[in-house]
PAZAPA-4460 file (N, C-alpha, C; in steps of 0.05 Angstrom, whole numbers, plus 32768, in hexadecimal, padded with zeros to 4 digits):
% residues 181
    n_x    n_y    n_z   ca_x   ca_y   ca_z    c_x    c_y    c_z   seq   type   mol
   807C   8576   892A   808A   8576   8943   80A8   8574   893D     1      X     A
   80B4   8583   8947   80D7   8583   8946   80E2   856E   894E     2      X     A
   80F7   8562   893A   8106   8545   8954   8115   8553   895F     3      X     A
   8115   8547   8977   813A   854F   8987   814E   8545   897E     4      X     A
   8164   8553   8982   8182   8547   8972   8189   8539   8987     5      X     A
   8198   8523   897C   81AB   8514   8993   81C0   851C   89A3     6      X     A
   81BE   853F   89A4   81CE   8547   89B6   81B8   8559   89CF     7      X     A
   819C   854E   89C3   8180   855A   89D8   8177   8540   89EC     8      X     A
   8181   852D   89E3   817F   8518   89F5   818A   851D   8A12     9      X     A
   8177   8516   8A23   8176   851D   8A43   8196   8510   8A47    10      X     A
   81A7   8516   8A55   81C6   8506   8A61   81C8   8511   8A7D    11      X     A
   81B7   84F8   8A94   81C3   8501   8AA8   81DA   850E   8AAF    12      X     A
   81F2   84FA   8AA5   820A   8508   8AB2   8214   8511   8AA5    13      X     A
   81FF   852D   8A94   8206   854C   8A8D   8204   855C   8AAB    14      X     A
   81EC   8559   8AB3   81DC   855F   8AC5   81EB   8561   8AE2    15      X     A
   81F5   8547   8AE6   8200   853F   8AFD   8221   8554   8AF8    16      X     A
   8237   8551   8ADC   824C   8561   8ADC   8241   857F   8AE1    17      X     A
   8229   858F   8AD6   8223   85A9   8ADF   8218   85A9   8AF7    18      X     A
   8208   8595   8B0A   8203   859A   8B2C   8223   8596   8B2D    19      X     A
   823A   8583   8B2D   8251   8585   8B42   8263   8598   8B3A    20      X     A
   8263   85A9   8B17   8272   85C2   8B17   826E   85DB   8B1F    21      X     A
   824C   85DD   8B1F   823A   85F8   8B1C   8226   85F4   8B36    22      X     A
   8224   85E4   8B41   8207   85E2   8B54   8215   85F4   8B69    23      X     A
   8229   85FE   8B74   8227   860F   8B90   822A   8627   8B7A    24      X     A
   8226   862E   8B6F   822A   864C   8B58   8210   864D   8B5D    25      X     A
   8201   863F   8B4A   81EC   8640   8B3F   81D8   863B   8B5B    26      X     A
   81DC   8630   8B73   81CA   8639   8B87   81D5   8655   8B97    27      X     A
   81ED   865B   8B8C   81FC   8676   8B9D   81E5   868B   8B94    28      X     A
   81E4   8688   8B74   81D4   869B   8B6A   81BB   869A   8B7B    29      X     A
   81A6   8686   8B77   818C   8683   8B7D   8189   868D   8B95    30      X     A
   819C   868A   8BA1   8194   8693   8BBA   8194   86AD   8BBC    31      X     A
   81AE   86BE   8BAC   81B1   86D6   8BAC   8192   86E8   8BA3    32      X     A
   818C   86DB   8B96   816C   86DF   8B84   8155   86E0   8B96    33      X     A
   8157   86CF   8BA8   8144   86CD   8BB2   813F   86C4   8BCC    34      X     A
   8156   86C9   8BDD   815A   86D3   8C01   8158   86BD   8C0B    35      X     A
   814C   86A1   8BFE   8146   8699   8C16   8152   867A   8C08    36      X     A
   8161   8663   8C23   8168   864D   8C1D   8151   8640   8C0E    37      X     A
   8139   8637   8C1D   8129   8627   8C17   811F   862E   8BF8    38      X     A
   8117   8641   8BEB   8117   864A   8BD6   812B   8642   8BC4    39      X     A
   8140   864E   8BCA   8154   8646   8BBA   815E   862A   8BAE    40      X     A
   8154   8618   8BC0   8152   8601   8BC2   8144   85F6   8BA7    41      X     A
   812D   85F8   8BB3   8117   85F6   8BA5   8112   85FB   8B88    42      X     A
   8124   8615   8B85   8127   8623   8B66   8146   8613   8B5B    43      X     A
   814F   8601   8B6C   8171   85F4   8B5E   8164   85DA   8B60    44      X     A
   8153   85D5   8B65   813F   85B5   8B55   812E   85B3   8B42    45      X     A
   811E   85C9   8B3C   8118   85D7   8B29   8126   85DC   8B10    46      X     A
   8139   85E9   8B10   814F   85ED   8AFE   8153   85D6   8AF7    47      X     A
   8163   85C6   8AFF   816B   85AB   8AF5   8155   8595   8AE9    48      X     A
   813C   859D   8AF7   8126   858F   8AE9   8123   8598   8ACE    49      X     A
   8124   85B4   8AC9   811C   85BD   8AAB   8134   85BD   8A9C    50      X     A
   8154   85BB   8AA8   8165   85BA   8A97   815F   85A0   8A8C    51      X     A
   815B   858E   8A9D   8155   8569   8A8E   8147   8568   8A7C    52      X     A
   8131   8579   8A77   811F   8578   8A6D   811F   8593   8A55    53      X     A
   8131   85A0   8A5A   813D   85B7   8A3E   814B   85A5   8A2C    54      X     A
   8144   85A9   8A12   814D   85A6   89F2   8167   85B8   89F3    55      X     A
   8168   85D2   89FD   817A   85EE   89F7   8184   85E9   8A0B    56      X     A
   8186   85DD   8A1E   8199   85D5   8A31   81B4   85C7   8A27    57      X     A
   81A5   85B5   8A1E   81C0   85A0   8A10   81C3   85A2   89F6    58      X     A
   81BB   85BD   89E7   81C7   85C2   89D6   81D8   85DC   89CB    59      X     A
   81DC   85E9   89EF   81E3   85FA   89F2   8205   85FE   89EA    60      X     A
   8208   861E   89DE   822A   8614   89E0   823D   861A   89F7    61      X     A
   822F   862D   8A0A   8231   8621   8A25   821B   8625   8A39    62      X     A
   8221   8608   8A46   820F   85F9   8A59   8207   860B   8A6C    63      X     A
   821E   8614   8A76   8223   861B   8A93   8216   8638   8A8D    64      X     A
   8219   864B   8A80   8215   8661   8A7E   81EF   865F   8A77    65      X     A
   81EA   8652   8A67   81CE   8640   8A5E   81C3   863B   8A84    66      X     A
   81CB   8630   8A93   81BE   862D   8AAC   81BD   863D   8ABC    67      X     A
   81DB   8650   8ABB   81D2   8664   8ACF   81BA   867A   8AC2    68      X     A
   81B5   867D   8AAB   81A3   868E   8AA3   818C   8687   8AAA    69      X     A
   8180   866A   8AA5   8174   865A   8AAE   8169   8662   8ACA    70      X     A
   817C   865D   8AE0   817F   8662   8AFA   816D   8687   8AFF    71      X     A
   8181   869C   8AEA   8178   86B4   8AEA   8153   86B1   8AF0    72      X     A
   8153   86AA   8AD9   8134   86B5   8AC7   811E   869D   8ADD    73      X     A
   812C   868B   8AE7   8119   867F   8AF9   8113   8683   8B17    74      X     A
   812A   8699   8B1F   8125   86AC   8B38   8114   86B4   8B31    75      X     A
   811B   86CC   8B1C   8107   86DB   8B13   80ED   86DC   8B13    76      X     A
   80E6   86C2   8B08   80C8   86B6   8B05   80C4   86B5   8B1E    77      X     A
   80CD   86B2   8B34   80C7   86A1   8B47   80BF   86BF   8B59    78      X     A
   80CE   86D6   8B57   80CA   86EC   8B60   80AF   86FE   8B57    79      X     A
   80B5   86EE   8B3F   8093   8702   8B2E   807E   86F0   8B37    80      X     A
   8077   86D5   8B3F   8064   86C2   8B43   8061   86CC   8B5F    81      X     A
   806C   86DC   8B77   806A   86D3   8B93   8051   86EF   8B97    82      X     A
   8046   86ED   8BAD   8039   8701   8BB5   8045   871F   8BC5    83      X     A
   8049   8730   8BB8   805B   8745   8BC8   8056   8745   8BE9    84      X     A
   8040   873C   8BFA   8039   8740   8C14   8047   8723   8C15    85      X     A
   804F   870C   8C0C   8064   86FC   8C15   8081   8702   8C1F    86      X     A
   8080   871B   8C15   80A9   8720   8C12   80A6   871B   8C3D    87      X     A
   8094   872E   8C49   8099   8727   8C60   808D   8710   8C6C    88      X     A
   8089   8703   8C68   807D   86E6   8C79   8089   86D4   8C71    89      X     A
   8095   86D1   8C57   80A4   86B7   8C53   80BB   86BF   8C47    90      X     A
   80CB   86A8   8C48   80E7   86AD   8C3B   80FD   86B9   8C49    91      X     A
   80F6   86BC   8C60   8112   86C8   8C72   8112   86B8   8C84    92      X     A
   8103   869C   8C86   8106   868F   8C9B   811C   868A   8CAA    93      X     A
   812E   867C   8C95   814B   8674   8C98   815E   8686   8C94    94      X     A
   8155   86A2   8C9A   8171   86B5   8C9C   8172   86C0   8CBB    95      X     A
   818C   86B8   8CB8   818E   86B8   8CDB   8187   86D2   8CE7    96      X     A
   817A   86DF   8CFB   8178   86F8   8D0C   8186   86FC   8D1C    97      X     A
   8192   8710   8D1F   81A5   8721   8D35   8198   8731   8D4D    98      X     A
   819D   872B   8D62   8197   8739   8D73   819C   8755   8D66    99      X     A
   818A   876A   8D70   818C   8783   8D6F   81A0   8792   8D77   100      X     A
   81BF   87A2   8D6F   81C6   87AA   8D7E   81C9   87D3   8D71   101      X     A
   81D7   87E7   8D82   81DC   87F7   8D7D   81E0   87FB   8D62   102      X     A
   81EE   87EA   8D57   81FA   87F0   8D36   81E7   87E2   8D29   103      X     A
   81D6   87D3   8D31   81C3   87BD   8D1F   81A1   87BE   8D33   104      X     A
   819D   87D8   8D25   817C   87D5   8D3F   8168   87CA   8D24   105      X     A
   8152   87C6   8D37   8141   87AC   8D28   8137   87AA   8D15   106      X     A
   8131   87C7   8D12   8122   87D1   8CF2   813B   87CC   8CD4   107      X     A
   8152   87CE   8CE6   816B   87C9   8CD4   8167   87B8   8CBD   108      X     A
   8167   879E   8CCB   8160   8785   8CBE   8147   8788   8CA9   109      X     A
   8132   8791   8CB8   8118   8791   8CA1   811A   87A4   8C8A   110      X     A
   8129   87BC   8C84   812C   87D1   8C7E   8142   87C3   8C66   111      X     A
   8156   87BD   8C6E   816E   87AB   8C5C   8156   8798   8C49   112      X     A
   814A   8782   8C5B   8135   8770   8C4A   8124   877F   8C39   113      X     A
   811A   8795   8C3A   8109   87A6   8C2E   810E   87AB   8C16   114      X     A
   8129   87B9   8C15   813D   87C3   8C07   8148   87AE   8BF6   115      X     A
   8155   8798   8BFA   815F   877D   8BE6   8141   8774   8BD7   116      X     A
   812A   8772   8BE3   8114   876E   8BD5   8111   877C   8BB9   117      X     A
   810B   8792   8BCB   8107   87B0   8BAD   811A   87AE   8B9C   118      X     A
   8133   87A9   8BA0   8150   87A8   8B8F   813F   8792   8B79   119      X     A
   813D   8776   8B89   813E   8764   8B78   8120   875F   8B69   120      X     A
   810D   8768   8B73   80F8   876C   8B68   80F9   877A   8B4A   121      X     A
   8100   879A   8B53   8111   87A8   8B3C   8120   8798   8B22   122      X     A
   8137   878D   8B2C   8152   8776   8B2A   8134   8769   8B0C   123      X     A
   811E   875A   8B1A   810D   8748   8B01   8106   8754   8AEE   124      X     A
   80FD   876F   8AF7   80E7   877E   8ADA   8102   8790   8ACB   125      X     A
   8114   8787   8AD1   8127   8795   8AB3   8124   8781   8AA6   126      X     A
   8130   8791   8A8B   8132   8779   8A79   814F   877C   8A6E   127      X     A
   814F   876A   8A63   816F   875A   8A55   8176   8769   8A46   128      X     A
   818F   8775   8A41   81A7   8763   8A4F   81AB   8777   8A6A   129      X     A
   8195   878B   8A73   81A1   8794   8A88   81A8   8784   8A9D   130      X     A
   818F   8775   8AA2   8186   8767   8AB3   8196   8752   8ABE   131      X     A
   81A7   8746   8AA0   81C2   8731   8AA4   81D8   873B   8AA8   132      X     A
   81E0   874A   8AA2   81F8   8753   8AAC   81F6   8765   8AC4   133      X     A
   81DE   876A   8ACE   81E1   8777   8AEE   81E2   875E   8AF6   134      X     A
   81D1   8748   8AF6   81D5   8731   8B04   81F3   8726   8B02   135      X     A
   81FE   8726   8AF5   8218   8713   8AEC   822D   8725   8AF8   136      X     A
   8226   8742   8AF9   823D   8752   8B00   8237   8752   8B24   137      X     A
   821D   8756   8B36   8221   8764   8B51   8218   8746   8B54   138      X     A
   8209   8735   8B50   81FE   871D   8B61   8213   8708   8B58   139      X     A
   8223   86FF   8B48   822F   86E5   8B3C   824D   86F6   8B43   140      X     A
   824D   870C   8B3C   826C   871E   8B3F   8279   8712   8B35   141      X     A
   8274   8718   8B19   8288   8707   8B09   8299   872C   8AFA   142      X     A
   82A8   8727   8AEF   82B7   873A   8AE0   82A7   8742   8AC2   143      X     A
   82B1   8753   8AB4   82AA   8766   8AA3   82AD   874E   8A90   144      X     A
   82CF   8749   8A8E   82CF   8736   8A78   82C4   8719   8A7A   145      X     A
   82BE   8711   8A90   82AC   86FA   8A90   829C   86F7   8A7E   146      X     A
   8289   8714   8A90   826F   8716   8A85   826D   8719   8A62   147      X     A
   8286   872C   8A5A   8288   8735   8A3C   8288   8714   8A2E   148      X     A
   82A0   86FF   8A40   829D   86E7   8A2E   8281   86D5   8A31   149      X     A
   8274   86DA   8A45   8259   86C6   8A46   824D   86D0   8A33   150      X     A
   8243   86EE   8A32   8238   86F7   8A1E   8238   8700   8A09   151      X     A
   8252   86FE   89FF   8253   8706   89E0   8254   871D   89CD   152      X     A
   8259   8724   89BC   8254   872D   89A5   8256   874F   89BD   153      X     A
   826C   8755   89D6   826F   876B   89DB   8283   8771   89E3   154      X     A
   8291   8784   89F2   82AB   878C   89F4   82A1   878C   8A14   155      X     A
   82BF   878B   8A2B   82BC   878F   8A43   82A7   87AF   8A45   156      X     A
   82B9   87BE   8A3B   82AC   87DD   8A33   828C   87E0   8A30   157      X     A
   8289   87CE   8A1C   826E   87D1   8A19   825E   87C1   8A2E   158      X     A
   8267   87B3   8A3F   825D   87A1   8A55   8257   87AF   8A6B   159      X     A
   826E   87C4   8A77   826F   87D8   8A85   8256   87ED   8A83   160      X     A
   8259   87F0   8A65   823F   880A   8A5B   8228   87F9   8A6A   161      X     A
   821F   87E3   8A65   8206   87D5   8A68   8200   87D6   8A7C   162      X     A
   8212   87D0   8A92   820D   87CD   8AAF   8206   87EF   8AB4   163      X     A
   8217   8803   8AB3   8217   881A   8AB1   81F1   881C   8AB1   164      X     A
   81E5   881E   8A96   81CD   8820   8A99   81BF   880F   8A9F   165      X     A
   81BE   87FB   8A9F   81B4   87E7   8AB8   81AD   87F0   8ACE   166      X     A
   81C0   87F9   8ADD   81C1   8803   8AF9   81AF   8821   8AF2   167      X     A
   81B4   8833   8AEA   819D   8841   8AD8   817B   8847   8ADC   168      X     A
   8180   8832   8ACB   8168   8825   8AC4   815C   880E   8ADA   169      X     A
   816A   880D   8AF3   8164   87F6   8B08   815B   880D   8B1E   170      X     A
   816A   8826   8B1E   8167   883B   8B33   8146   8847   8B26   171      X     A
   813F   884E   8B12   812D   8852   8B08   8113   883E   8B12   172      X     A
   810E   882F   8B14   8102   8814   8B17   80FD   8815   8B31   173      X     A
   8115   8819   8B3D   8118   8817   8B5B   80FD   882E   8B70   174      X     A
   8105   8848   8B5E   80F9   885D   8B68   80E2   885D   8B5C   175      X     A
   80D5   8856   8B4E   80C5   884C   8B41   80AB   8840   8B4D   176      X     A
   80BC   8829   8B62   80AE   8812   8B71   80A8   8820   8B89   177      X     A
   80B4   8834   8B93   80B6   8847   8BAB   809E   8853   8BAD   178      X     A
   80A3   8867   8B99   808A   8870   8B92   806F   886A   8B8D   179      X     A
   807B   8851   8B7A   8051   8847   8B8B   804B   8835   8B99   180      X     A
   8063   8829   8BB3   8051   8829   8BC4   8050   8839   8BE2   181      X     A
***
């Protein structure tokens, strides 16, 4: 059995400085992930439960970047675990509805929901690093060089290329899902 280092030791107020630097980020994301408050919720108690309880959490060389990935990959799960005949019965409880009007008729709304589903459905079954840097670039909207410094070992350029096929390779996926069903 591996020991933990004394820098794997649980420290609340690690926990507590990343909820009061990162917690409206890191539920901005979840939510973005996954439409709905209550969820989101749910997946930013979660998070924090397994960061307490991550070794690679607190031995990360950064935290913050370490949680929002965290955050990523546990939408994700949370999108691959649900039943696709859920997307319409649950999870839009708490998004407010608009009366119907000329510019916004009713199907509007479900059609948009339809559509952010398939995106983000899509959005899970890529894989890395497309997958992170589409997230980091259209859902977190962070910049090229952000993203180049969270992730490393690339040039803005080559960050650009990634998303480039990402998006690609996300349109592919997309039509993909169209098609069968």
């Amino acid at each position: 059995m591996a020991r933990r280092t004394e820098a794997a030791i649980p420290d609340p107020d690690r926990l507590k400085r990343l909820l009061e630097e990162h917690g409206r980020g890191l539920y901005a994301l979840l939510f973005k992930l996954t439409r709905s408050h209550d969820t989101a919720d749910d997946l930013l108690q979660e998070l924090f439960a397994r960061l307490g309880r991550s070794a690679g959490w607190y031995t990360a060389d950064d935290p913050a970047a370490y949680a929002y990935r965290s955050a990523r990959n546990l939408a994700f799960e949370h999108r691959r675990r649900r039943r696709p005949e859920a997307l319409v019965l649950t999870g839009q409880a708490d998004t407010p509805i608009e009366p119907p009007t000329q510019e916004n008729p009713p199907d509007a709304a479900m059609i948009r929901r339809e559509e952010d589903a398939a995106l983000l459905d899509a959005l899970a079954r890529l894989d890395d690093p497309w997958c992170t840097a589409l997230t980091m670039r259209y859902l977190e909207e962070q910049s090229y060089e952000h993203i180049t410094a969270k992730l490393g070992n690339q040039t803005p350029h080559q960050i650009r290329s990634i998303v480039q096929k990402g998006l690609a390779k996300l349109r592919i996926l997309i039509e993909k899902g169209q098609d069968d069903g």
